[in-house]
mmCIF file of the N, C-alpha and C atoms, coordinates in Angstrom:
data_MODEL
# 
_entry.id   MODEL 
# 
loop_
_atom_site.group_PDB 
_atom_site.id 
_atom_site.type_symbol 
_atom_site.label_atom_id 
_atom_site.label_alt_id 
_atom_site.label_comp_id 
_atom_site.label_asym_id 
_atom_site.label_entity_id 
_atom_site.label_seq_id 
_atom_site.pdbx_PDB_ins_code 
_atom_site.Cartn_x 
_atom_site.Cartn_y 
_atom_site.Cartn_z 
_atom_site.occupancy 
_atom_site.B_iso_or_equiv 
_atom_site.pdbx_formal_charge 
_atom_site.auth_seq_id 
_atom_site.auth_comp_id 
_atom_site.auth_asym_id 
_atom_site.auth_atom_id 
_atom_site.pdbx_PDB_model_num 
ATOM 1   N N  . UNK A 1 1  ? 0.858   -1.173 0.000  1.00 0.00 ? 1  UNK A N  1 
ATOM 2   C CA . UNK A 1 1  ? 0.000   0.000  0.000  1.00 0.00 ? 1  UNK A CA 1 
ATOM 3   C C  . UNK A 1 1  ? 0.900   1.230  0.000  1.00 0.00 ? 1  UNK A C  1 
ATOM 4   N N  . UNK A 1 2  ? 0.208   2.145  -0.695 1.00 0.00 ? 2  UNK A N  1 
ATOM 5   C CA . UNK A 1 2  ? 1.389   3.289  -0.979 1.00 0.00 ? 2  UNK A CA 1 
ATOM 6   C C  . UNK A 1 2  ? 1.483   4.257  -0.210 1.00 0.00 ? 2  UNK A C  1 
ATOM 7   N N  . UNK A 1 3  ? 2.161   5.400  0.485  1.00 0.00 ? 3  UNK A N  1 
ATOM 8   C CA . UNK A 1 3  ? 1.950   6.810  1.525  1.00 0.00 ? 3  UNK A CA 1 
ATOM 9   C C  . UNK A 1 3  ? 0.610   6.933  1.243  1.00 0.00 ? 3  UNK A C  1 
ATOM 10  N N  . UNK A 1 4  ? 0.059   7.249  0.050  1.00 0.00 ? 4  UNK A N  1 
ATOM 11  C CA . UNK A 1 4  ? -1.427  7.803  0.182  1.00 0.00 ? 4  UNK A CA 1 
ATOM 12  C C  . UNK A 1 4  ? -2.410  7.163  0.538  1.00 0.00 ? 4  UNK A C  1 
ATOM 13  N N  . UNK A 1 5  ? -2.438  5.711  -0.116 1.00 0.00 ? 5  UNK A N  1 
ATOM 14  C CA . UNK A 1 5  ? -3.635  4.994  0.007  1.00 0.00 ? 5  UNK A CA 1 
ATOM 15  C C  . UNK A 1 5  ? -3.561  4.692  1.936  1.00 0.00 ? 5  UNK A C  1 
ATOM 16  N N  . UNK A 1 6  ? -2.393  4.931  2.280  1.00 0.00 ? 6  UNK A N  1 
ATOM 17  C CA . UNK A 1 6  ? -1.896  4.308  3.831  1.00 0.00 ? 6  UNK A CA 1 
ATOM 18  C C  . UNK A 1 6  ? -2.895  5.824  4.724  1.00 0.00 ? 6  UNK A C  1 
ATOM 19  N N  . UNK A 1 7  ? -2.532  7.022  4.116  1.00 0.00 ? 7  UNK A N  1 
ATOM 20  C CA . UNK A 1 7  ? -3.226  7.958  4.651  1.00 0.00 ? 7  UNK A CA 1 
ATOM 21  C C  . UNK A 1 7  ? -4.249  8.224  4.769  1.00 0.00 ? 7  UNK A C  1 
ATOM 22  N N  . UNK A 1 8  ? -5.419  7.774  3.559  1.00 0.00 ? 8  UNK A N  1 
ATOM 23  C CA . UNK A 1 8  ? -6.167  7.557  3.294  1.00 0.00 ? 8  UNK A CA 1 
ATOM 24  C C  . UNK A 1 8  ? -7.378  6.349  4.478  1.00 0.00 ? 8  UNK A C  1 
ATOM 25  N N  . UNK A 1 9  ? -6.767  5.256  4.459  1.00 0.00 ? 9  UNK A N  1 
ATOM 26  C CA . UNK A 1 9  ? -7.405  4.256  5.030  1.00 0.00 ? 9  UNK A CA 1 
ATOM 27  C C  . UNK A 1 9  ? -7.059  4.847  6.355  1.00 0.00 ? 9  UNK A C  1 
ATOM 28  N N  . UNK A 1 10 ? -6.157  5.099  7.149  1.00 0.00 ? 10 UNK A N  1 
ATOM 29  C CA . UNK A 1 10 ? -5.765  5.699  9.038  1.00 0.00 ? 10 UNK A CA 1 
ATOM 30  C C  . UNK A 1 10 ? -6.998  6.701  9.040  1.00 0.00 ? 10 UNK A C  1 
ATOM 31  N N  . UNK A 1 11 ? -7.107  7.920  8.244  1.00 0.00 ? 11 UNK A N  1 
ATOM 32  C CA . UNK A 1 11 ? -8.282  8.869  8.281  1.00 0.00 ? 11 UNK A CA 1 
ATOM 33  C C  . UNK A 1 11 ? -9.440  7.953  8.301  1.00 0.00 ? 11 UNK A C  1 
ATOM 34  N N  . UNK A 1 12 ? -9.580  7.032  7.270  1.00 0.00 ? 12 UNK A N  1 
ATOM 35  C CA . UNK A 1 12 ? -11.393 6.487  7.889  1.00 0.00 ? 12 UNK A CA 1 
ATOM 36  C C  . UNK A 1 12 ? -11.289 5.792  8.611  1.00 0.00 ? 12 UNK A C  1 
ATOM 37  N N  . UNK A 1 13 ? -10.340 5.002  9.284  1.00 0.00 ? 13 UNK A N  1 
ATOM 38  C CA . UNK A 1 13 ? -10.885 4.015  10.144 1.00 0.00 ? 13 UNK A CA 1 
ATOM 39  C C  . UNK A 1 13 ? -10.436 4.713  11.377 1.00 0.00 ? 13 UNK A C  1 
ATOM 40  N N  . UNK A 1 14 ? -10.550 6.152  11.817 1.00 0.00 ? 14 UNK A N  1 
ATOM 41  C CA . UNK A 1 14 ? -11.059 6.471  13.004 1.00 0.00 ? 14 UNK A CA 1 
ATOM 42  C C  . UNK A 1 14 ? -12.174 7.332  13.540 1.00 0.00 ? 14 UNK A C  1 
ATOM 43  N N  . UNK A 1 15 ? -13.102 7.129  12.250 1.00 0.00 ? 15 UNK A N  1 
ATOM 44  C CA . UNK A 1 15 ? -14.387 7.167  12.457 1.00 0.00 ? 15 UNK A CA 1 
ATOM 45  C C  . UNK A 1 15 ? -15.215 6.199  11.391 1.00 0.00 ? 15 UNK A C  1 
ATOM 46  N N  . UNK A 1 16 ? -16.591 6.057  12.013 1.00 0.00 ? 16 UNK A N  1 
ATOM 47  C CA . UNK A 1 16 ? -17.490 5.011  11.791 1.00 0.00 ? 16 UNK A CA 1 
ATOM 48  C C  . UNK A 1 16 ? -18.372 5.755  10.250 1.00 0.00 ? 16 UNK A C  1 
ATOM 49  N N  . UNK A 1 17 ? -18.299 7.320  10.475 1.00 0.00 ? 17 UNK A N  1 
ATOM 50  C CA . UNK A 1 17 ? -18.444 7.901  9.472  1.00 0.00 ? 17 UNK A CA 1 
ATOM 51  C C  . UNK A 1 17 ? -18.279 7.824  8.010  1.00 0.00 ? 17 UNK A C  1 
ATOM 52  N N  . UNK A 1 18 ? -19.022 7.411  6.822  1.00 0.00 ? 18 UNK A N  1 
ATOM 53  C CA . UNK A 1 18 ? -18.131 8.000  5.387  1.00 0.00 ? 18 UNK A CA 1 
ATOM 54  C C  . UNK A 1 18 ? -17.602 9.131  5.394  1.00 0.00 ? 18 UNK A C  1 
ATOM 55  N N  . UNK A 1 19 ? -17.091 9.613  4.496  1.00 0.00 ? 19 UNK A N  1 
ATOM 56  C CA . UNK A 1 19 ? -16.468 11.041 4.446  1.00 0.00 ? 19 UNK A CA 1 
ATOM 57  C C  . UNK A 1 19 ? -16.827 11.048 2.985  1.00 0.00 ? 19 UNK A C  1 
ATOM 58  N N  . UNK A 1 20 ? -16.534 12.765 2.534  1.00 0.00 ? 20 UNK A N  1 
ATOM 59  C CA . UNK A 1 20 ? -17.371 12.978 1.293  1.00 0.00 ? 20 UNK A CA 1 
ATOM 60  C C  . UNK A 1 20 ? -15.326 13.639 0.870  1.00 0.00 ? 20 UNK A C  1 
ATOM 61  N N  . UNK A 1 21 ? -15.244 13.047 -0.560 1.00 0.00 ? 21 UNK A N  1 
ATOM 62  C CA . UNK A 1 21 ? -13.809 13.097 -0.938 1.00 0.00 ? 21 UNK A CA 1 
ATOM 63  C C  . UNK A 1 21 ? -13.160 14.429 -0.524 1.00 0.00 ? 21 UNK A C  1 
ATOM 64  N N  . UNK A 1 22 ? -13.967 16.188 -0.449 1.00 0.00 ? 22 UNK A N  1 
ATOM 65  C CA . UNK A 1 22 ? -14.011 17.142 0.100  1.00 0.00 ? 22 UNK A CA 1 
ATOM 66  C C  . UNK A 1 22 ? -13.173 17.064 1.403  1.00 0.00 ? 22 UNK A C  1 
ATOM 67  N N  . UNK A 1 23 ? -13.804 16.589 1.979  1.00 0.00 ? 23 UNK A N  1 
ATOM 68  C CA . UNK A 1 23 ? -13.283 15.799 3.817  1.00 0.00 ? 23 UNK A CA 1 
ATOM 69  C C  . UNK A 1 23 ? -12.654 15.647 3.698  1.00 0.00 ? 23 UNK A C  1 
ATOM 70  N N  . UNK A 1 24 ? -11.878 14.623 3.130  1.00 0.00 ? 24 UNK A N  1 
ATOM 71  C CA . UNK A 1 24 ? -10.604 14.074 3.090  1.00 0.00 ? 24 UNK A CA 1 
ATOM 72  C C  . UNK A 1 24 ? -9.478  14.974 2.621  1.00 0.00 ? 24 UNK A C  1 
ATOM 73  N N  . UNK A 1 25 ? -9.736  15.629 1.639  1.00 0.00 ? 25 UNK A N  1 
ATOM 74  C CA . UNK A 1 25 ? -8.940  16.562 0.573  1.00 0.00 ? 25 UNK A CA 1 
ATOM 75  C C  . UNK A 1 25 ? -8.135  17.479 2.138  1.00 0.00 ? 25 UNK A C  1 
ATOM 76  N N  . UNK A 1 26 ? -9.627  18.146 2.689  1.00 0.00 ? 26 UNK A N  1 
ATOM 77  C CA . UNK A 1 26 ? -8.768  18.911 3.616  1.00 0.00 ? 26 UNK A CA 1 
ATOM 78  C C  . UNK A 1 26 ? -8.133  18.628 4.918  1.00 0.00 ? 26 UNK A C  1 
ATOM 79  N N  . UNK A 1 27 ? -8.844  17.721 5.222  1.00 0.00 ? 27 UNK A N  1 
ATOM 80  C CA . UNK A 1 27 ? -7.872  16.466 6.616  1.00 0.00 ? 27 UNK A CA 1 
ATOM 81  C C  . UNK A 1 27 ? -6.797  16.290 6.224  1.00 0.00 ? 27 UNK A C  1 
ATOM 82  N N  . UNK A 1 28 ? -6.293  15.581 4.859  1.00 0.00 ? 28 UNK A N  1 
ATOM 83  C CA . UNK A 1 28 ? -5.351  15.119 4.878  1.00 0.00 ? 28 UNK A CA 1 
ATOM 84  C C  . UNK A 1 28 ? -4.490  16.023 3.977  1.00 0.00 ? 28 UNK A C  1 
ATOM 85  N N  . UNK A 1 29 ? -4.601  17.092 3.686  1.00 0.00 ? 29 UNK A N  1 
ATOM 86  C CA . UNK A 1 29 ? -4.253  18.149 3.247  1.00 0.00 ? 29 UNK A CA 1 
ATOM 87  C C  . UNK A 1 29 ? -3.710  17.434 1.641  1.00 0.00 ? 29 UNK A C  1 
ATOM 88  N N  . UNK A 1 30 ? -3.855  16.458 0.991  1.00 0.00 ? 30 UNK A N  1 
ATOM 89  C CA . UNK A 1 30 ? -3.903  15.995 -0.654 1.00 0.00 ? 30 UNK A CA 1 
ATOM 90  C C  . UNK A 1 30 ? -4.012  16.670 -1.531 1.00 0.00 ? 30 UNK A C  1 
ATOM 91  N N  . UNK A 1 31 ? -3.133  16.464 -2.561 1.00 0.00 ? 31 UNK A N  1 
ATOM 92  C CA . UNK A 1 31 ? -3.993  17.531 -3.961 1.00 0.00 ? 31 UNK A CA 1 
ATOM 93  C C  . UNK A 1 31 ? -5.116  16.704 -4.377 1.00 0.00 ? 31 UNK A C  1 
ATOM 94  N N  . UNK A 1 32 ? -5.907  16.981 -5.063 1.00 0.00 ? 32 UNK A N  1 
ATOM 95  C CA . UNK A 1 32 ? -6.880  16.558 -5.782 1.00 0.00 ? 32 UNK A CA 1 
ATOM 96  C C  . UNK A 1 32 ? -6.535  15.265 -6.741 1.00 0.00 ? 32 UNK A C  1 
ATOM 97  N N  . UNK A 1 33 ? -5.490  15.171 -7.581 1.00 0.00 ? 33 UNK A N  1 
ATOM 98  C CA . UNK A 1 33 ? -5.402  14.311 -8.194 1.00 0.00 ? 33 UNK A CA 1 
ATOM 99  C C  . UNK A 1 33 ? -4.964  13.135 -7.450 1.00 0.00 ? 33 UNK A C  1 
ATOM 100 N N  . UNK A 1 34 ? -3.884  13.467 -6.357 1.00 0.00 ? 34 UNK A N  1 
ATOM 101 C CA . UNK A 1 34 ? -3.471  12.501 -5.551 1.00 0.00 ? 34 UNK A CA 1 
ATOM 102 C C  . UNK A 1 34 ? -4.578  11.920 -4.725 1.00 0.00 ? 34 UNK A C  1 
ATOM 103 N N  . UNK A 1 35 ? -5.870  12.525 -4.160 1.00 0.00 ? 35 UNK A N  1 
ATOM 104 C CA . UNK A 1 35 ? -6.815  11.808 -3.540 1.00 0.00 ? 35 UNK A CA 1 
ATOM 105 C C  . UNK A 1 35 ? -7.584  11.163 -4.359 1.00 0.00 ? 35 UNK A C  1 
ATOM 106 N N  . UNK A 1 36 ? -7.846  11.692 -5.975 1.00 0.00 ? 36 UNK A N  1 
ATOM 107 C CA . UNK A 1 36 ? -8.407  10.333 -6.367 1.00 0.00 ? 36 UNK A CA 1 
ATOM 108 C C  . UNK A 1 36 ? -7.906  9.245  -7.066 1.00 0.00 ? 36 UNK A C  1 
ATOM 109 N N  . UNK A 1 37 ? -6.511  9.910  -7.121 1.00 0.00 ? 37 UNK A N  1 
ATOM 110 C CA . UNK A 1 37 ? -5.780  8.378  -7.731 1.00 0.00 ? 37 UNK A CA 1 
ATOM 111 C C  . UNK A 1 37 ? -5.729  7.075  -6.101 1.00 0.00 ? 37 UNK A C  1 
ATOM 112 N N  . UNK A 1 38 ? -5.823  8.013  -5.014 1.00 0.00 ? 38 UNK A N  1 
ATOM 113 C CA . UNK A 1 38 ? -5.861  6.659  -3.837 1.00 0.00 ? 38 UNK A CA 1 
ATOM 114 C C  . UNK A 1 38 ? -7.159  6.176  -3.748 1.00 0.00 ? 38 UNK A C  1 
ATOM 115 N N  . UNK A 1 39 ? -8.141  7.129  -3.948 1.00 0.00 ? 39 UNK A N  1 
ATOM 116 C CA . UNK A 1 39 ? -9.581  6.401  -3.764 1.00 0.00 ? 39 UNK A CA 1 
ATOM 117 C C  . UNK A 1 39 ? -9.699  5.488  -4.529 1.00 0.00 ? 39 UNK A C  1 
ATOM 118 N N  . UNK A 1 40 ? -8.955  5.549  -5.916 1.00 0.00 ? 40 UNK A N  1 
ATOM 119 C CA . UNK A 1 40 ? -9.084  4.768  -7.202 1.00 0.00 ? 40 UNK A CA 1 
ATOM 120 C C  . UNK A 1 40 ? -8.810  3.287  -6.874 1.00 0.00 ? 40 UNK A C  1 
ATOM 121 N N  . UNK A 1 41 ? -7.255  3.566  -6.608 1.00 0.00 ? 41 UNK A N  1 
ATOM 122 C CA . UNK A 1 41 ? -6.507  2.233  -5.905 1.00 0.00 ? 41 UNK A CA 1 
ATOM 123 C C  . UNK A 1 41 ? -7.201  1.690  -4.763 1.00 0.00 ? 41 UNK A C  1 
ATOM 124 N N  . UNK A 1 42 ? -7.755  2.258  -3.982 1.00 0.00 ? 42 UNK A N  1 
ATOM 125 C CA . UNK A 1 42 ? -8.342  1.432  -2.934 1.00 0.00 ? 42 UNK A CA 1 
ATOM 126 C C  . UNK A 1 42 ? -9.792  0.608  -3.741 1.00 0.00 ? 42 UNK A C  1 
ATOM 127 N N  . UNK A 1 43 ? -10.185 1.589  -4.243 1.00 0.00 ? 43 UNK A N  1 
ATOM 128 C CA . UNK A 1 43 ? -11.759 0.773  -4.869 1.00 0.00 ? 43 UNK A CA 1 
ATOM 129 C C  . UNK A 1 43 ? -11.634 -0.085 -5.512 1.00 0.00 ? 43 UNK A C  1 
ATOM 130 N N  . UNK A 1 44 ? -10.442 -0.395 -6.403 1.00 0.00 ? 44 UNK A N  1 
ATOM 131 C CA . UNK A 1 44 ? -10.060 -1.503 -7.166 1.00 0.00 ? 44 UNK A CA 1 
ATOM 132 C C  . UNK A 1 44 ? -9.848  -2.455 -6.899 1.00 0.00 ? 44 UNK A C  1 
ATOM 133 N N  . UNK A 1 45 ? -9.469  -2.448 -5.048 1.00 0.00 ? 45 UNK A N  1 
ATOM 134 C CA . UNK A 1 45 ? -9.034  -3.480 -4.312 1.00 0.00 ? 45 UNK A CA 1 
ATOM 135 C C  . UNK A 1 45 ? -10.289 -3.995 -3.661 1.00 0.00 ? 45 UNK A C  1 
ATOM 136 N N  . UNK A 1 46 ? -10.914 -3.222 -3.747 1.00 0.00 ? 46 UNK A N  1 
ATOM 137 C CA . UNK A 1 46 ? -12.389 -3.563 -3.009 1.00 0.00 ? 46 UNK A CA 1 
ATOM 138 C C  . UNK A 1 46 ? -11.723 -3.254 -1.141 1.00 0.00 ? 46 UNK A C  1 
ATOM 139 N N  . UNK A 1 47 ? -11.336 -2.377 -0.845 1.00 0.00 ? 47 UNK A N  1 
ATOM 140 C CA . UNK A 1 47 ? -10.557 -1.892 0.365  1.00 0.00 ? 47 UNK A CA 1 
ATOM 141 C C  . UNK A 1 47 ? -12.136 -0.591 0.767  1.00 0.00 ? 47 UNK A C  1 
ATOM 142 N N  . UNK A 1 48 ? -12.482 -0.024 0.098  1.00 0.00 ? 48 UNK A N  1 
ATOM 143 C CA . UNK A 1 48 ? -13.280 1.245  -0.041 1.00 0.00 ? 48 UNK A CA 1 
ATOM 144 C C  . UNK A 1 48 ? -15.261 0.371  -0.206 1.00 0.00 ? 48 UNK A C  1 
ATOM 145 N N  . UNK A 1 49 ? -16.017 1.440  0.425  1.00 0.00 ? 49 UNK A N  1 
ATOM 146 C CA . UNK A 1 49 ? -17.223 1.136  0.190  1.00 0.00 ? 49 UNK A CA 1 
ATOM 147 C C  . UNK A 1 49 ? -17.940 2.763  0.057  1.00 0.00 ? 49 UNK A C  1 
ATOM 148 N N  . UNK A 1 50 ? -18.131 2.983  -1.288 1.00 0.00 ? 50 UNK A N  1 
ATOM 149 C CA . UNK A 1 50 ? -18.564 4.176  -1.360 1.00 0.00 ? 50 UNK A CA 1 
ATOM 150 C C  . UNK A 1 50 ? -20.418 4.044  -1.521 1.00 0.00 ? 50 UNK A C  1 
ATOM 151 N N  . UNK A 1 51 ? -20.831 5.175  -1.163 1.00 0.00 ? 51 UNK A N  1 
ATOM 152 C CA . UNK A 1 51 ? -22.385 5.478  -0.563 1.00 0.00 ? 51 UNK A CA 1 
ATOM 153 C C  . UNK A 1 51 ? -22.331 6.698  -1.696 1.00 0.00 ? 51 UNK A C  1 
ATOM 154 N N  . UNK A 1 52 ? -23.674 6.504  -2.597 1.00 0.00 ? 52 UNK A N  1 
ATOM 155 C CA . UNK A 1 52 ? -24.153 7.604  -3.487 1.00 0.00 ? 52 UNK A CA 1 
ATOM 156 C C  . UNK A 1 52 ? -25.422 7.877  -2.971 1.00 0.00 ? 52 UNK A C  1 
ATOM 157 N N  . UNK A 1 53 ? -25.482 9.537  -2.839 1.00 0.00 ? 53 UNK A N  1 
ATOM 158 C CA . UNK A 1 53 ? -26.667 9.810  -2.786 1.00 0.00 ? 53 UNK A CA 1 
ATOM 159 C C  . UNK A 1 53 ? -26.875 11.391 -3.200 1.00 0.00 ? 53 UNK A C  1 
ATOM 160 N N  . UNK A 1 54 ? -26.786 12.396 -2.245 1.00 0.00 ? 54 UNK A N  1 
ATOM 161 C CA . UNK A 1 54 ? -26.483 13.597 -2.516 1.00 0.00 ? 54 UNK A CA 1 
ATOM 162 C C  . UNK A 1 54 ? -24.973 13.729 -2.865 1.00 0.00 ? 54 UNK A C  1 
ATOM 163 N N  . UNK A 1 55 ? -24.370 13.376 -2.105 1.00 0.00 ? 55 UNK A N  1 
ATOM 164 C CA . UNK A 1 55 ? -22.720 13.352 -2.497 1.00 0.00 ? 55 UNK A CA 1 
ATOM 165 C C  . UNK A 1 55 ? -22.033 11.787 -1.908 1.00 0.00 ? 55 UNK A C  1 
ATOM 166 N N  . UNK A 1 56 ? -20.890 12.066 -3.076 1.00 0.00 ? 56 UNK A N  1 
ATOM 167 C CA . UNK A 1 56 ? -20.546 10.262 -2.972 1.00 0.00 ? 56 UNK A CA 1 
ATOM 168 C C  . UNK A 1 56 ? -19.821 10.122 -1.617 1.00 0.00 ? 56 UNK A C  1 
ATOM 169 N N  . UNK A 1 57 ? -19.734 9.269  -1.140 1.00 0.00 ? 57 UNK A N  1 
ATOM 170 C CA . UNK A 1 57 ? -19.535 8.999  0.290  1.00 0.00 ? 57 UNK A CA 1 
ATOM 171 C C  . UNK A 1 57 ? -18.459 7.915  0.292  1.00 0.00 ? 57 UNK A C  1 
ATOM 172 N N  . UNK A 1 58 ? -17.319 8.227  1.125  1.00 0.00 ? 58 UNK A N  1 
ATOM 173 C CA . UNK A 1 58 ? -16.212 7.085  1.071  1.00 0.00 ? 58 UNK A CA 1 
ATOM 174 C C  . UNK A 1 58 ? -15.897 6.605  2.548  1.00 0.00 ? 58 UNK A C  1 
ATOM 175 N N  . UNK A 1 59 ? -15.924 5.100  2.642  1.00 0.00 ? 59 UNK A N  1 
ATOM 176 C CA . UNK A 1 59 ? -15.762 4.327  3.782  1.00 0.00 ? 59 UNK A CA 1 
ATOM 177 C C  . UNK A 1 59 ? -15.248 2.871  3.810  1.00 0.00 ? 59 UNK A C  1 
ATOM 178 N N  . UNK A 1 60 ? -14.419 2.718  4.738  1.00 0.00 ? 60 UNK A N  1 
ATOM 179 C CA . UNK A 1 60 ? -13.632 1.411  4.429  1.00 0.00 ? 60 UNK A CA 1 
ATOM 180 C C  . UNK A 1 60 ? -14.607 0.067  4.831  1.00 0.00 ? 60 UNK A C  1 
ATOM 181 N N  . UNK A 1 61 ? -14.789 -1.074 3.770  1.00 0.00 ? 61 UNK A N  1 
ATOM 182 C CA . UNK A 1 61 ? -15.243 -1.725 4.068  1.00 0.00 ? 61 UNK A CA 1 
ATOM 183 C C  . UNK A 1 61 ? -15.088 -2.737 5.360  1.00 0.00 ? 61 UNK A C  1 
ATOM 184 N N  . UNK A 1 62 ? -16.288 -3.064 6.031  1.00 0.00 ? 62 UNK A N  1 
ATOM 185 C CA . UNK A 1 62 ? -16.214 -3.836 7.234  1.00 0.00 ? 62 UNK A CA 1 
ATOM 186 C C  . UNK A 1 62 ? -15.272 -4.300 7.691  1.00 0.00 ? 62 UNK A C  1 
ATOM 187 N N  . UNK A 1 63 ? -14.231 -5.370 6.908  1.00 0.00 ? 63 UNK A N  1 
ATOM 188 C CA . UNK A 1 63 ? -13.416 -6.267 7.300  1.00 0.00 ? 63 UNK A CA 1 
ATOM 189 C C  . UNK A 1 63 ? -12.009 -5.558 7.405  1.00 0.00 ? 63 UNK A C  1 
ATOM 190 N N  . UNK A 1 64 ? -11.740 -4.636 6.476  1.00 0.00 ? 64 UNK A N  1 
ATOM 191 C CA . UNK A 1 64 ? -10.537 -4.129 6.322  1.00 0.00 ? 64 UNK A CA 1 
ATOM 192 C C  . UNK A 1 64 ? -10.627 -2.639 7.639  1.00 0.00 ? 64 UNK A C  1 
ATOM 193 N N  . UNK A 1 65 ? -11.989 -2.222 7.661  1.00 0.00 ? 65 UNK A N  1 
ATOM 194 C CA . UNK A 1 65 ? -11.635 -1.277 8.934  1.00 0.00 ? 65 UNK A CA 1 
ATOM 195 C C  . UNK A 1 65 ? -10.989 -2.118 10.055 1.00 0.00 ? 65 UNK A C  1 
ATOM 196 N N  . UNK A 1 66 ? -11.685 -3.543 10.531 1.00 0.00 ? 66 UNK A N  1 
ATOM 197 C CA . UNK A 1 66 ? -11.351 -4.121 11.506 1.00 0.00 ? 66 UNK A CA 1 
ATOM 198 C C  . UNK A 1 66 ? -9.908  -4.325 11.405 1.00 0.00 ? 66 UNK A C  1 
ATOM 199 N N  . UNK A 1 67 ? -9.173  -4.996 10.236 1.00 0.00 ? 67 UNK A N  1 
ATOM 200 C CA . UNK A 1 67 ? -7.822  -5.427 10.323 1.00 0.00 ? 67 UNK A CA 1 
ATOM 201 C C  . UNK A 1 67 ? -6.923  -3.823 10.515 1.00 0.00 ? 67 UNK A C  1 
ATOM 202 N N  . UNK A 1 68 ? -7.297  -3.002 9.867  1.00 0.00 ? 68 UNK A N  1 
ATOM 203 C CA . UNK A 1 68 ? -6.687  -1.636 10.634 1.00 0.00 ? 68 UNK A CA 1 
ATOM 204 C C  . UNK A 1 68 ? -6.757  -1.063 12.008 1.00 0.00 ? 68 UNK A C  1 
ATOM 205 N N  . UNK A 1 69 ? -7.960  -1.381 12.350 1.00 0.00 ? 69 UNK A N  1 
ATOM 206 C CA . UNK A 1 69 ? -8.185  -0.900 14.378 1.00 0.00 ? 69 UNK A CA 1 
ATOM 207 C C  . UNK A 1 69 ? -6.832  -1.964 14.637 1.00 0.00 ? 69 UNK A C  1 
ATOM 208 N N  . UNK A 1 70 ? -7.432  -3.267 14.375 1.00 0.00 ? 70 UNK A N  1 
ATOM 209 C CA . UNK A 1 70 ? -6.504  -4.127 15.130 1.00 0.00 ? 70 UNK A CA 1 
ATOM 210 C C  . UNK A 1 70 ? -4.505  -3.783 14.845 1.00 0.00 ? 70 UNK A C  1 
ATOM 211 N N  . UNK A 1 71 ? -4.941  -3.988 13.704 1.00 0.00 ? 71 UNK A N  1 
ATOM 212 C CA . UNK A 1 71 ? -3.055  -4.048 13.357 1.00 0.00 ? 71 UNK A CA 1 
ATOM 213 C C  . UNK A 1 71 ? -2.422  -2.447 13.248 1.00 0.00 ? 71 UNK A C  1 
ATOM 214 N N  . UNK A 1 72 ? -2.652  -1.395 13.472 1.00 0.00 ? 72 UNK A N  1 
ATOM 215 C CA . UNK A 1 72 ? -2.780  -0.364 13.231 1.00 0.00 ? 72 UNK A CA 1 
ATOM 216 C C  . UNK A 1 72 ? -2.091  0.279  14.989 1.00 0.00 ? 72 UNK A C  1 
# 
């Protein structure tokens, strides 16, 4: 996993929350291209569970939040 996608996954799995890519951009202070080339890589992995509705919503799926609380 690369610096970003690593930064990426620590920011959601310490909340239960999605975050809207916005969120993230300024938490983790990212350029734009760099946050969605990690969202990219994570979704590909099936690491990410995104929520559409008013705005797209990004959250680590069930199993992989857990192996991050734990090993993390």
């Amino acid at each position: 996993m690369g610096s970003i996608e690593r930064q990426i996954t620590l920011e959601l799995s310490k909340t239960n929350q999605p975050m809207s890519r916005e969120d993230l951009r300024q938490v983790l202070s990212l350029s734009s291209v760099d946050l969605i080339n990690g969202l990219q890589s994570l979704s590909k992995r099936y690491l990410l569970k995104t929520t559409e509705g008013n705005k797209i919503l990004f959250n680590l799926s069930p199993v992989f939040r857990e192996y991050m609380i734990i090993y993390d």
